[in-house]
C-alpha positions in Angstrom: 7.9 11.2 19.3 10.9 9.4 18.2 10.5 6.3 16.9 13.5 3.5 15.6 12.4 1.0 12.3 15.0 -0.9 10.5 15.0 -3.5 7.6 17.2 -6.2 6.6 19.5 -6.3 4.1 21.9 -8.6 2.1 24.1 -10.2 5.1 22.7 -7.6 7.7 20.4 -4.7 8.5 19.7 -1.3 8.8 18.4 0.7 11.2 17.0 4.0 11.6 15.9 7.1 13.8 14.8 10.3 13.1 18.0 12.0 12.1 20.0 9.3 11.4 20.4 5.5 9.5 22.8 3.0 10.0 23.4 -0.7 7.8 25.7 -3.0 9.7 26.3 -5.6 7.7 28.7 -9.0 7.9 31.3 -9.3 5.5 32.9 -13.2 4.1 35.9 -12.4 7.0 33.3 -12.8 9.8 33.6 -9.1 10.4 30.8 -6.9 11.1 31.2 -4.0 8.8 29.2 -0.7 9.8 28.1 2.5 7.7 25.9 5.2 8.8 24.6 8.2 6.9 22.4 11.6 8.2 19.0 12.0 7.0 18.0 15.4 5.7 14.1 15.1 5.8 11.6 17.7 4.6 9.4 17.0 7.6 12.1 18.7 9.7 11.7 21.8 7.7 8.1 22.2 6.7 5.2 21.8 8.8 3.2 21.0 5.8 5.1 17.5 5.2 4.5 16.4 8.7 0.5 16.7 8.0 -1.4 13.4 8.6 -1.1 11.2 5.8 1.2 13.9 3.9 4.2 12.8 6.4 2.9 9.0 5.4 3.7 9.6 1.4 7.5 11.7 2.9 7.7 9.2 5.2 7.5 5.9 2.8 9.5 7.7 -0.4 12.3 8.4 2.1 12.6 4.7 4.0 12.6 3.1 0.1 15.1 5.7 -0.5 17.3 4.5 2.5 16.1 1.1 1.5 18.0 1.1 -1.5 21.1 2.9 -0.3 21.5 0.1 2.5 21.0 -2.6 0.2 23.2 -1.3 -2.1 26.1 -0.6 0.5 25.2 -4.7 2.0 26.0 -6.1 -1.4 29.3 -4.1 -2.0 30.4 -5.5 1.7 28.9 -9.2 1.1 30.8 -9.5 -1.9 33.8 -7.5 -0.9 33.4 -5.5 -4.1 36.9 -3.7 -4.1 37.7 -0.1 -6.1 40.7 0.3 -8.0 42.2 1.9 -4.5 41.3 -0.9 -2.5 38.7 0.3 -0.8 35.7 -1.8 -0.2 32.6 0.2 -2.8 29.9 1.4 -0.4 27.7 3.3 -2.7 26.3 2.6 -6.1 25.9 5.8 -8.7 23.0 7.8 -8.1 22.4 6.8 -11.5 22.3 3.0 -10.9 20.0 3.6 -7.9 17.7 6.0 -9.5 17.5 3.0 -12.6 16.9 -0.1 -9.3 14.4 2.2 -7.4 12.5 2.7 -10.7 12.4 -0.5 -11.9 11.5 -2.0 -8.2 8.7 0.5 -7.6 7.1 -0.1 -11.8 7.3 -4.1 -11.5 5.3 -3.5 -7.8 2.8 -1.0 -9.0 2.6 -3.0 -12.5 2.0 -6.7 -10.9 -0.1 -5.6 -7.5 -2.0 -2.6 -8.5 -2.8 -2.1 -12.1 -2.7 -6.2 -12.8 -5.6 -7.3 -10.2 -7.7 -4.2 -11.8 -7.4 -5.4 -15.5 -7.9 -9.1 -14.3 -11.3 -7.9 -12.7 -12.2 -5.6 -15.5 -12.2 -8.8 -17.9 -14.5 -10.5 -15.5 -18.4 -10.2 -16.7 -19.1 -8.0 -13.0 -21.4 -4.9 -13.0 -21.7 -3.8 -9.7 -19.7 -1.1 -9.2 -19.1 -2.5 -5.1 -18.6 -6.3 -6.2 -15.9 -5.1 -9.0 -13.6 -3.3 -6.3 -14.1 -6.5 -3.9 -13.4 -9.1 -5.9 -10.4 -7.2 -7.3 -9.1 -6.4 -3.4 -9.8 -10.4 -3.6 -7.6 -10.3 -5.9 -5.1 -8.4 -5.2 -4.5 -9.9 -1.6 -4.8 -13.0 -3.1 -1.8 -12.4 -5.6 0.0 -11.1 -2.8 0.2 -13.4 -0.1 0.6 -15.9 -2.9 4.4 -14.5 -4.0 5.1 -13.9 -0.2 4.7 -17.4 0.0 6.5 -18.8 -3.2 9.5 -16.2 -2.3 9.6 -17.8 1.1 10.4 -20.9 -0.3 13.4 -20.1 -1.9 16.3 -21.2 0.2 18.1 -18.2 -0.7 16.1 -15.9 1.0 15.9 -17.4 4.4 19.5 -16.0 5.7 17.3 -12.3 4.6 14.2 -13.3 6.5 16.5 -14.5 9.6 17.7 -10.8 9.5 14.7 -9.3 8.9 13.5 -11.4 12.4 16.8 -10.5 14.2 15.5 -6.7 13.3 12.6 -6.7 14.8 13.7 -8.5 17.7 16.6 -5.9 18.7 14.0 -3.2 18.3 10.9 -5.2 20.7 13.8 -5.7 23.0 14.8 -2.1 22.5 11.7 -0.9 23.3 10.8 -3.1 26.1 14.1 -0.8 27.8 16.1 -4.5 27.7 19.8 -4.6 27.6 21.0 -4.9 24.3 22.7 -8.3 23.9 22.3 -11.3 21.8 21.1 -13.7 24.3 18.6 -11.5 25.7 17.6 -10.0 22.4 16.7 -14.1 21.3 14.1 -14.2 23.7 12.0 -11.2 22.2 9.1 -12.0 19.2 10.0 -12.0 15.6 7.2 -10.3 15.0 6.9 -6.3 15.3 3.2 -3.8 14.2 5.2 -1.4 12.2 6.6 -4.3 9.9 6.7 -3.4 6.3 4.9 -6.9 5.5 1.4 -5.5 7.2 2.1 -2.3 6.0 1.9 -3.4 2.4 -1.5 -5.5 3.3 -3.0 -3.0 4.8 -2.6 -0.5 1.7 -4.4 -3.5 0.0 -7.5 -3.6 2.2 -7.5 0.4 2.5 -7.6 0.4 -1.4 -11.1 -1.5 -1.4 -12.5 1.6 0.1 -10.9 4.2 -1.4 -11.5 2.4 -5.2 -15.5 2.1 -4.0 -15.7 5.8 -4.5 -14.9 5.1 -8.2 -17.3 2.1 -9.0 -15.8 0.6 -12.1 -15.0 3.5 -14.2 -13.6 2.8 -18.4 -10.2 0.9 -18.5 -8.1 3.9 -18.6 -9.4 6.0 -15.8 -8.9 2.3 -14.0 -5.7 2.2 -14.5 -5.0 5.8 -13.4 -7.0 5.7 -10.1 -5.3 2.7 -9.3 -1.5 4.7 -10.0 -2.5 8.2 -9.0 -4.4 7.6 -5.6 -1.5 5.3 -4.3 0.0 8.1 -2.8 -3.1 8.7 -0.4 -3.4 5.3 0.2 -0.2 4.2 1.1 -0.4 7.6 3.7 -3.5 6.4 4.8 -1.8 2.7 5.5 1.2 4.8 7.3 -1.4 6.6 9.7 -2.7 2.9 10.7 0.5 1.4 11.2 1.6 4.7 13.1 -1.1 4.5 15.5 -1.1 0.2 16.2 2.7 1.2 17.2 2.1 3.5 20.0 -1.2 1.1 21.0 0.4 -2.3 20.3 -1.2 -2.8 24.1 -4.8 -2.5 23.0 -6.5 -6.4 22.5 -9.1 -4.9 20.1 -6.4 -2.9 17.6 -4.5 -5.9 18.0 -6.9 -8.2 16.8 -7.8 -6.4 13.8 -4.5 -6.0 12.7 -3.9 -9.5 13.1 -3.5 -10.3 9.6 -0.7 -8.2 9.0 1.0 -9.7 12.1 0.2 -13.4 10.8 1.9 -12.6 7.4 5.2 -11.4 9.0 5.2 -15.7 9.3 6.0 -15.7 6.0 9.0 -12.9 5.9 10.9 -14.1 9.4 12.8 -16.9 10.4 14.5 -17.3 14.1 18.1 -15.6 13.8 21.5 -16.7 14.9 22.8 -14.9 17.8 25.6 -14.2 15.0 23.1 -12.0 12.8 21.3 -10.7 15.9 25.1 -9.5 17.0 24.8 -7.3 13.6 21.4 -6.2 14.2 22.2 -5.2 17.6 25.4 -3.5 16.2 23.4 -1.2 14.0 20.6 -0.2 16.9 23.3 0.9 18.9 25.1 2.9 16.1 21.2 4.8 15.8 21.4 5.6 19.2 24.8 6.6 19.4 23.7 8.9 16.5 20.6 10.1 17.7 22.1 11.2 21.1 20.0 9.3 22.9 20.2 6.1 25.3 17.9 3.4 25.3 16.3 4.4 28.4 15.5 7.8 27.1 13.9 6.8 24.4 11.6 4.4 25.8 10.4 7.5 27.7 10.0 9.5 24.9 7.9 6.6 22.8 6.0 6.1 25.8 
């Protein structure tokens, strides 16, 4: 079952399908500037990687992989960072991404894994349950707490408009509407396969992983909470996964509610301007992936 996601990006947003990924992006000339790039995925080779919560773990390394390659390309574009041919830069050195994608993934793991479990661990609690609450407590708590202080910086809205105008192309897109700016406006900013709920919900899955392991000494604290991320996040990825193909059932819906509600926080109503570029990468998916939008509808169904 083929499914399209997408995230936003500095001045625009990428999209992507199985096969494929496209960042459209709009430069300072009021053009929309488009680059598109296959994706050679291990799931398509070995069965092994497509495994339930295996493909989860493939599956998230590869869209922060893309994630980084489409940001990188939107800020070359956005600033109209020219080589010494003239050429507008679309790719940073693999080096320089590898350095980005590091530092990224430490100051996340760093600040909303390991820090809520050494906060905890200086907090006079025994129970082995309470400790793994109050540090999920925690952790959420941190969390929604820098969602909220980043979407206050003015800076950031023209990113959260695209990161609305996203998820409106693809609710439109899979609703089988035409694909143009005016009709696109009229879909919801929010989608159930956002990034924003996926993140909270490898928070709450945590608690019950980490209840297997009580409070254990400081260091094996700090390596469950590293090591089992992997599992988690794949578990998170299953959840997500399934809410998308069952966004019509009332009862999923109203558990995953949270997640929905924090998407507030990372969208803002787009420009038919920036839906124009969101809409302008969809298409150069489907163009990619060989498919209309009526025949994939059918196949997501």
């Amino acid at each position: 079952m083929a499914n399209v996601g997408g995230q936003a990006v500095l001045e625009g947003v990428m999209m992507r399908g199985a096969g494929n990924w496209a960042v459209a992006v709009r430069t300072p000339k009021g053009d929309i500037a488009q680059v598109s790039r296959p994706i050679s995925s291990p799931m398509a080779r070995h069965f092994v990687f497509r495994l339930p919560i295996v493909r989860g773990v493939i599956a998230l390394g590869e869209s922060l992989a893309i994630g980084f390659r489409a940001l990188a390309i939107s800020t070359q574009y956005a600033a109209q960072v020219e080589g010494e041919d003239g050429e507008v830069e679309t790719e940073l050195s693999r080096g320089a991404l590898i350095f980005a994608f590091a530092v990224a993934i430490g100051f996340a793991v760093m600040v909303f894994k390991v820090g809520p479990a050494l906060i905890t661990d200086a907090l006079p609690i025994r129970s082995g349950g309470w400790f793994v609450i109050v540090e999920g407590l925690i952790r959420v708590t941190m969390f929604v707490a820098y969602l909220s202080l980043i979407s206050l910086l003015p800076d950031l809205r023209r990113v959260f408009q695209y990161h609305a105008a996203e998820h409106k192309a693809i609710n439109a897109y899979e609703a089988g509407e035409p694909l143009e700016p005016e009709i696109v406006q009229r879909y919801s900013l929010i989608h159930p396969r956002c990034g924003t709920a996926f993140l909270l919900w490898v928070m709450v899955i945590a608690v019950f992983v980490f209840a297997f392991f009580g409070r254990p000494a400081w260091y094996w604290l700090i390596a469950t909470r590293i090591l089992l991320l992997p599992v988690i996040a794949g578990l998170a990825y299953e959840l997500i996964r399934f809410a998308g193909k069952h966004s019509g059932n009332r009862v999923l819906m109203t558990l995953l509610a949270p997640g929905m509600w924090l998407q507030r926080l990372t969208t803002r109503e787009p420009t038919l301007d920036q839906l124009e570029v969101s809409i302008r990468a969809l298409r150069e998916v489907l163009d990619l992936e060989g498919m209309s939008g009526e025949t994939l509808v059918e196949v997501m169904a």
